[in-house]
C-alpha positions as CSV (number, residue, x, y, z in Angstrom):
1,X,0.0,0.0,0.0
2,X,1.3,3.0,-1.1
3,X,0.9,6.5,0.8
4,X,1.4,10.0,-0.9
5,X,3.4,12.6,0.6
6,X,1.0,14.6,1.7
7,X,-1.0,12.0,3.7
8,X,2.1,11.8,6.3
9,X,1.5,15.0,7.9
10,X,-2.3,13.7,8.4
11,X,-1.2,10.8,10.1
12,X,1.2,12.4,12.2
13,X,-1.2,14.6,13.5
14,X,-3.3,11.8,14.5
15,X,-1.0,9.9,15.8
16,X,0.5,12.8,18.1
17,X,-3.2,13.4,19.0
18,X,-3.7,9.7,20.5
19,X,-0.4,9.4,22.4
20,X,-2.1,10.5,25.9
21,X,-4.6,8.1,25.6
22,X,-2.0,5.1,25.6
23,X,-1.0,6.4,29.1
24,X,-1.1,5.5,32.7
25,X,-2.8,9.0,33.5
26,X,-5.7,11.4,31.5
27,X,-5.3,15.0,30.6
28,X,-7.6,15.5,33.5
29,X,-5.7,14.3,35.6
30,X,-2.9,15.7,34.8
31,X,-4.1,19.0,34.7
32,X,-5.1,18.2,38.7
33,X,-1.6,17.3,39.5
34,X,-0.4,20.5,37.4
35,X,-2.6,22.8,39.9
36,X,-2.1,20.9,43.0
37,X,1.7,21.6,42.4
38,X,1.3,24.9,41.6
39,X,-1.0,25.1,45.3
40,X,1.9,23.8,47.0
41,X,4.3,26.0,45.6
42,X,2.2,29.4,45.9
43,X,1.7,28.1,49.9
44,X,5.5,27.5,50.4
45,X,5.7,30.9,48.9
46,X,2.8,32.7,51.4
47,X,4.4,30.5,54.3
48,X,8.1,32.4,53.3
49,X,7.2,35.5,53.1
50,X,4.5,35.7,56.3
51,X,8.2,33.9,58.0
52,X,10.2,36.2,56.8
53,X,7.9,39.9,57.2
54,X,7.5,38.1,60.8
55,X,10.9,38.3,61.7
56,X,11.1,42.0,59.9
57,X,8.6,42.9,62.0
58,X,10.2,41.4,65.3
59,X,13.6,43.0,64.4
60,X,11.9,46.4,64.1
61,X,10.2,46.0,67.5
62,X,13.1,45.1,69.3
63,X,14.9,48.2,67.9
64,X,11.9,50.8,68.2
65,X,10.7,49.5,71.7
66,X,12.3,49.4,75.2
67,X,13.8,46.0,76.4
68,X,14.5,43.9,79.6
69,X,18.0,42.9,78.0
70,X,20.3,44.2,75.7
71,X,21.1,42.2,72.4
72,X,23.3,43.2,70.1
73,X,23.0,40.4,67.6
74,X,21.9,36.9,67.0
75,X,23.2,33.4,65.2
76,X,19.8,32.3,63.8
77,X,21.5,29.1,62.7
78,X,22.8,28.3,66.6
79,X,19.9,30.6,68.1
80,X,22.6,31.9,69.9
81,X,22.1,35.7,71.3
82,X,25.3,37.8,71.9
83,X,24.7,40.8,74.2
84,X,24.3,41.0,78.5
85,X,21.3,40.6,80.6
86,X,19.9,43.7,82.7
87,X,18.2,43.5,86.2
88,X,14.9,42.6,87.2
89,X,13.0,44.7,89.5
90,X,9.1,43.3,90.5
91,X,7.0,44.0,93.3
92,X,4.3,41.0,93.6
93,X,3.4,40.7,97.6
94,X,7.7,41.8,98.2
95,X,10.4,42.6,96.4
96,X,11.7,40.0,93.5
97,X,15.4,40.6,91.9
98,X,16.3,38.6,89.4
99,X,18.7,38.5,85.9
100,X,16.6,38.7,83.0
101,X,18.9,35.8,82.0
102,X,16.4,33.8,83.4
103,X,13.8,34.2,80.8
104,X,16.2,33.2,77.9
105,X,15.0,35.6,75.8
106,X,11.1,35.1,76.2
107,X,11.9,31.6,75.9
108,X,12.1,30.1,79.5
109,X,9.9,31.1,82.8
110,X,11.9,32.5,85.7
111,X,10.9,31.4,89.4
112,X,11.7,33.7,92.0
113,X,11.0,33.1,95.7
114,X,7.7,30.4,94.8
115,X,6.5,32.1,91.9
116,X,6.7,32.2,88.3
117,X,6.9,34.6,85.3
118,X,7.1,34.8,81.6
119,X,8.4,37.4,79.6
120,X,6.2,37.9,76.3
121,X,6.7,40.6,74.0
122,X,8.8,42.5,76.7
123,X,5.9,42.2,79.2
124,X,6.0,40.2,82.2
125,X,3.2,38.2,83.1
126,X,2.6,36.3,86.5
127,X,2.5,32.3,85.1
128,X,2.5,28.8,86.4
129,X,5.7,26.3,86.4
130,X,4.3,25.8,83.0
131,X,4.3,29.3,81.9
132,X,0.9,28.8,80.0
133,X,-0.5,32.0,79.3
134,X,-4.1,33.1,79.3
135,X,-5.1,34.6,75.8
136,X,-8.7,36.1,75.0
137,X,-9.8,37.7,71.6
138,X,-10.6,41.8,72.3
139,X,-12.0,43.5,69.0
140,X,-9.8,40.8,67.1
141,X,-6.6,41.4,68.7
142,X,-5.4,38.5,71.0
143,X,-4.7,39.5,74.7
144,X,-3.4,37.9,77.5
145,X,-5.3,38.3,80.8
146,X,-2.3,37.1,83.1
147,X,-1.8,39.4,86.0
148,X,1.3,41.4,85.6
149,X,3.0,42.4,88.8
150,X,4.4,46.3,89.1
151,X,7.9,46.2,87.0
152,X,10.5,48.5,87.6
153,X,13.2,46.8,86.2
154,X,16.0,48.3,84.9
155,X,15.7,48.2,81.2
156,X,17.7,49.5,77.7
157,X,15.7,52.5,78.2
158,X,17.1,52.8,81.6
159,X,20.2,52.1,81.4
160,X,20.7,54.3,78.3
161,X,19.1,57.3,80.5
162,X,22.2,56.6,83.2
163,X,24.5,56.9,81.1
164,X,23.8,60.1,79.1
165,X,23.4,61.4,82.7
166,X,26.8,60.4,83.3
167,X,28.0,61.4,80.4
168,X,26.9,65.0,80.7
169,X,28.1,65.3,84.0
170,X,31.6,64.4,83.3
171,X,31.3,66.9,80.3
172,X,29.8,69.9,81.7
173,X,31.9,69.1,85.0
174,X,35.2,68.9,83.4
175,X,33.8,72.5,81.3
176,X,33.6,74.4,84.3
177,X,36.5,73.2,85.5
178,X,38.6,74.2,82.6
179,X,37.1,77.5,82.7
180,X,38.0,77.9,86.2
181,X,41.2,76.7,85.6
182,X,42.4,78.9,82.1
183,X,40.4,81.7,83.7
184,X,37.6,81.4,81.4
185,X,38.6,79.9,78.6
186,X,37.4,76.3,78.0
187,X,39.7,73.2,76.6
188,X,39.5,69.8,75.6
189,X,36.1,68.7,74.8
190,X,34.6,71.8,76.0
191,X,35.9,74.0,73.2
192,X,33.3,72.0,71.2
193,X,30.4,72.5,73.8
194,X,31.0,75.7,74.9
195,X,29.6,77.4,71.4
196,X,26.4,75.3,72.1
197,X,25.9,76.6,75.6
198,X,26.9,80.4,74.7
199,X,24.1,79.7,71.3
200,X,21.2,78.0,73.9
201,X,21.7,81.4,76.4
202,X,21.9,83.9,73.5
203,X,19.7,83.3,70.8
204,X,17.0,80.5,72.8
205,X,16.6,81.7,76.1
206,X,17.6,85.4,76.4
207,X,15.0,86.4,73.3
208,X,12.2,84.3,74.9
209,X,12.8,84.7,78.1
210,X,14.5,88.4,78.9
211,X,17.6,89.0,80.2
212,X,16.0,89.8,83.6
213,X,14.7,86.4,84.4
214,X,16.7,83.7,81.9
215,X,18.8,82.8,84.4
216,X,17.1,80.8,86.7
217,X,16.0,78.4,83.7
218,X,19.1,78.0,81.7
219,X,19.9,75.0,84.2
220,X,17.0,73.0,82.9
221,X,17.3,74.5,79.0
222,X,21.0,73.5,78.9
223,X,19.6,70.0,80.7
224,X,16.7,69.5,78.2
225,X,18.6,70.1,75.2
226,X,21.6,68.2,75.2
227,X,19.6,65.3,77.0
228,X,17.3,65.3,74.0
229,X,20.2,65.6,71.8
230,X,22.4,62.7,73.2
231,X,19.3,60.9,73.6
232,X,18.5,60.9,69.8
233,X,22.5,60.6,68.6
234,X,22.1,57.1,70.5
235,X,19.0,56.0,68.8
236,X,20.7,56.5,65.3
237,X,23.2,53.6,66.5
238,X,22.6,49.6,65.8
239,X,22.3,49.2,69.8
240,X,18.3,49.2,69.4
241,X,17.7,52.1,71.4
242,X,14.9,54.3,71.0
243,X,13.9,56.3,74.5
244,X,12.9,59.7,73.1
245,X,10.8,57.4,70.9
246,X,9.0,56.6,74.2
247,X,6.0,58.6,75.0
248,X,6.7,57.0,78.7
249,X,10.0,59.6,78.5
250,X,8.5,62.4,76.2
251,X,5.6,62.9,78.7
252,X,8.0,62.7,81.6
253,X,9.9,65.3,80.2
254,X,6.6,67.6,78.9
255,X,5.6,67.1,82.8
256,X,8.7,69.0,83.9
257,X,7.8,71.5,81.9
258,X,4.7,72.3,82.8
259,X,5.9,71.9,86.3
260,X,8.4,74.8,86.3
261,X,5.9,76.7,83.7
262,X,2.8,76.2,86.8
263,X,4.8,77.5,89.8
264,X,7.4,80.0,88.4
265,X,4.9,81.6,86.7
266,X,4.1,85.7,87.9
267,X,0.0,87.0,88.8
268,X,0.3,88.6,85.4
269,X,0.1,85.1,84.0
270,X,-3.0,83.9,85.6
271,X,-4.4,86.9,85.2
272,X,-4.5,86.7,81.6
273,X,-6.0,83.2,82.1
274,X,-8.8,83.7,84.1
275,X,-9.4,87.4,84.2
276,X,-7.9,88.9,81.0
277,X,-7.8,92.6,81.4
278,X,-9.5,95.0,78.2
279,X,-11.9,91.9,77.4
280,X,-16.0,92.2,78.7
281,X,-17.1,90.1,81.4
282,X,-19.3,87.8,79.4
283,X,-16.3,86.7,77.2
284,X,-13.7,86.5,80.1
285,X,-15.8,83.8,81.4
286,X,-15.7,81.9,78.0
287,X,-12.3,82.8,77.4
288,X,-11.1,81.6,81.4
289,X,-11.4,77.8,80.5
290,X,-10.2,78.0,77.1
291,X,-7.1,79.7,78.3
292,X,-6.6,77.1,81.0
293,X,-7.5,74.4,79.1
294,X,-4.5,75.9,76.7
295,X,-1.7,75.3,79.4
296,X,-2.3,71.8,79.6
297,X,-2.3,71.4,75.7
298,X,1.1,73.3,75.8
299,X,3.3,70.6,76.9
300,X,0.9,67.9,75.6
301,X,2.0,69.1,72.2
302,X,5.2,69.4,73.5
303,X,5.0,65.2,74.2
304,X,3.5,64.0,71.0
305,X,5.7,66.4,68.6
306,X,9.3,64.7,70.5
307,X,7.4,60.6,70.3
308,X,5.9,60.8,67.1
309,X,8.9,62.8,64.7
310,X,11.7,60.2,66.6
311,X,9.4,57.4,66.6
312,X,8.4,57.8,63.1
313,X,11.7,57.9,61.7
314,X,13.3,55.0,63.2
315,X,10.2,53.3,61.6
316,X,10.8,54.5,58.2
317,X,14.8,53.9,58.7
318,X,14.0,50.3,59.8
319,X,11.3,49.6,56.7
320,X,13.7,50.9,54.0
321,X,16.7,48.6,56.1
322,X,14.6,45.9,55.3
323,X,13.6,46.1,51.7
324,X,16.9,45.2,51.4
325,X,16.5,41.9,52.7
326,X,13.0,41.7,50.5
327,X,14.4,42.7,47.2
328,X,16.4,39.5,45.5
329,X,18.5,42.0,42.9
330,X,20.8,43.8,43.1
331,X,19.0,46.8,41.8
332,X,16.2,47.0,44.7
333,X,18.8,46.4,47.7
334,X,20.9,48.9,46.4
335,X,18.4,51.5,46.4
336,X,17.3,50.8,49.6
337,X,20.7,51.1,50.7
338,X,20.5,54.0,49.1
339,X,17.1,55.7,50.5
340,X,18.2,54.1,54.2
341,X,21.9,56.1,54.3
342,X,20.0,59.4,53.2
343,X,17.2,59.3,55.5
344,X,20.6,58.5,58.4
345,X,21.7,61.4,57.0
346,X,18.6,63.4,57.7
347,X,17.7,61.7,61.1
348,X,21.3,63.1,62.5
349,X,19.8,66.5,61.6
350,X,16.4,65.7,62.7
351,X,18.4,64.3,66.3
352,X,19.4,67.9,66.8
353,X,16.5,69.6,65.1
354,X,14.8,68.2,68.1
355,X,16.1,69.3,71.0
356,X,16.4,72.4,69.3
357,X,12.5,72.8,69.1
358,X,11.6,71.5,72.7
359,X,14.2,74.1,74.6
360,X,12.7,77.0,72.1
361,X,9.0,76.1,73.3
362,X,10.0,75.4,76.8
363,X,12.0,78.8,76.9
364,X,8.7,80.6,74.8
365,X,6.3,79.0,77.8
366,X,8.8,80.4,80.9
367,X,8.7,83.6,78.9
368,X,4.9,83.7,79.1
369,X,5.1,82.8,82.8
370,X,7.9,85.3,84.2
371,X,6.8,88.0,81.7
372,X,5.3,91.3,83.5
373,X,2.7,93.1,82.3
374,X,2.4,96.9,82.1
375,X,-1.5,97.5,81.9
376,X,-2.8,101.3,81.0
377,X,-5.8,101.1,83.3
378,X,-3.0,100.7,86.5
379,X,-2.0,104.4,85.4
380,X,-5.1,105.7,85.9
């Protein structure tokens, strides 16, 4: 039997079209397998990424929030942590002291005197010898109902506070003693403060304040300022500190303010607060609790402006750090790179930018208090 040339393509085709049929498995089900892969792989794919913007997330916590230990890196492979433990400070029916050693790193629960606690998400929680912890569901957010005993341990936070304390005492110590010593004339590391102190009498307090009164709060200016300042300059490090980022600290430090603000302040400044002089009755009694609402919104705004601007950057430093650990090219990590050593750039400004604002609105409020008022009706 003879076959033309142009039947061969024919049965070719055909033949090419039956081949599936001779085998162990249908297109159907083949097609099954084909998506059931595919499943897997998009799920190993979700599961690594939810893994790794978990740990993103828990490296940015432990740098933007305060700690009971300091850690300055890990060996995920060992699941070794390098760094020192801090002290442990709870009252719970006495006094308990303990290293936060004990809690391995949220992954152990420390006994002290009969009782037991577990460290979760840098809270301490009063636990069994288990350390099962009691979670409930509040507005979709899981939270754990454990009693927590008063802690006043001595954190990162803490400890980072102590030691800009001490390191502004040996500067500004070690200032005035040069000046006493060269008969006013400053050396060593003071030649580089001194220009700061001479700028923070001169062009913050003086104008605000008058040169009648600034004295008696350049103490605290000269305090708040370079304790902001030193504060902020150790937040930009890789140590995972973040205090002025705390609105524990910038309400602390708003409170002070308001504090000196209350009782240095002169009759002329509660006079304009509840009896403003010039202004008709009826609107002095509308005005009255406006104004004094306005002195407790003072250092409020003082509070949120110091958490939020620190607080918000180290976010935004921390986000771009990690892209680069997202992006799987070369291009992406090296612009995130990029974006994360000019935004360091800017937070070193912003550091000082800081402390610069809170002493100018501190000074502008003890202006308002110690300012004396020359009223035309006391001439008459």
């Amino acid at each position: 039997m003879a076959f033309s040339k142009k039947s061969i393509p024919f049965f070719i085709a055909i033949l090419v079209a039956f081949l599936p049929l001779n085998g162990n498995a249908s297109p159907l089900d083949t097609v099954a397998i084909k998506k059931e892969v595919i499943t897997i792989e998009k799920k190993e794919v979700k599961d690594e990424a939810a893994e790794k913007q978990e740990k993103i997330d828990e490296v940015i916590g432990h740098h933007v929030l305060d700690g009971h230990s300091f850690s300055l890196f890990e060996d995920e492979a060992e699941k070794v942590h390098y760094g020192f433990s801090l002290p442990i400070i709870l009252w719970d029916n006495g006094v308990h002291f303990f290293s936060s050693s004990k809690f391995h790193n949220g992954e152990s629960v420390a006994e002290s005197n009969g009782n037991y606690y577990f460290l979760h998400h840098e809270k301490i929680y009063k636990t069994d010898a288990s350390g099962k912890l009691n979670t409930e569901l509040v507005e979709g957010e899981e939270h754990v109902s454990n009693a927590q005993p008063l802690d006043f341990s001595i954190t990162k936070g803490v400890l980072t506070i102590v030691v800009v304390a001490l390191l502004m005492l040996l500067l500004f110590v070690s200032l005035a003693k040069s000046y006493a010593k060269n008969g006013g004339i400053s050396s060593g590391a003071g030649r580089f403060f001194e220009p700061i102190v001479l700028y923070v009498r001169d062009e913050i307090a003086i104008p605000n304040i008058g040169e009648k009164h600034y004295k008696k709060y350049m103490s605290f200016l000269l305090t708040i300022f370079f304790f902001i300042w030193f504060l902020n300059i150790f937040g930009l490090t890789p140590l995972g500190i973040n205090v002025t980022g705390n609105i524990a600290v910038t309400a602390g430090l708003a409170i002070i303010t308001y504090l000196i603000t209350t009782f240095t302040a002169k009759k002329d400044y509660w006079m304009h607060i509840f009896w403003m002089p010039g202004v008709p009755v009826l609107m002095k009694l509308i005005l009255a609790p406006i104004e004094l609402l306005g002195t407790i919104i003072k250092p409020f705004s003082l509070m949120i402006r110091l958490y939020a601007n620190i607080f918000a950057g180290h976010i935004v430093l921390m986000s771009l750090v990690a892209l680069m650990f997202i992006f799987h090219n070369w291009v992406g990590s090296s612009m995130s790179f990029l974006l994360s050593f000019a935004i360091s750039l800017i937070e070193i400004l912003v550091a000082l930018l800081q402390a610069y604002i809170f002493t100018m609105l501190s000074a502008l409020y003890f202006g308002a208090a110690s300012e004396e008022h020359h009223h035309e009706e006391a001439h008459h």
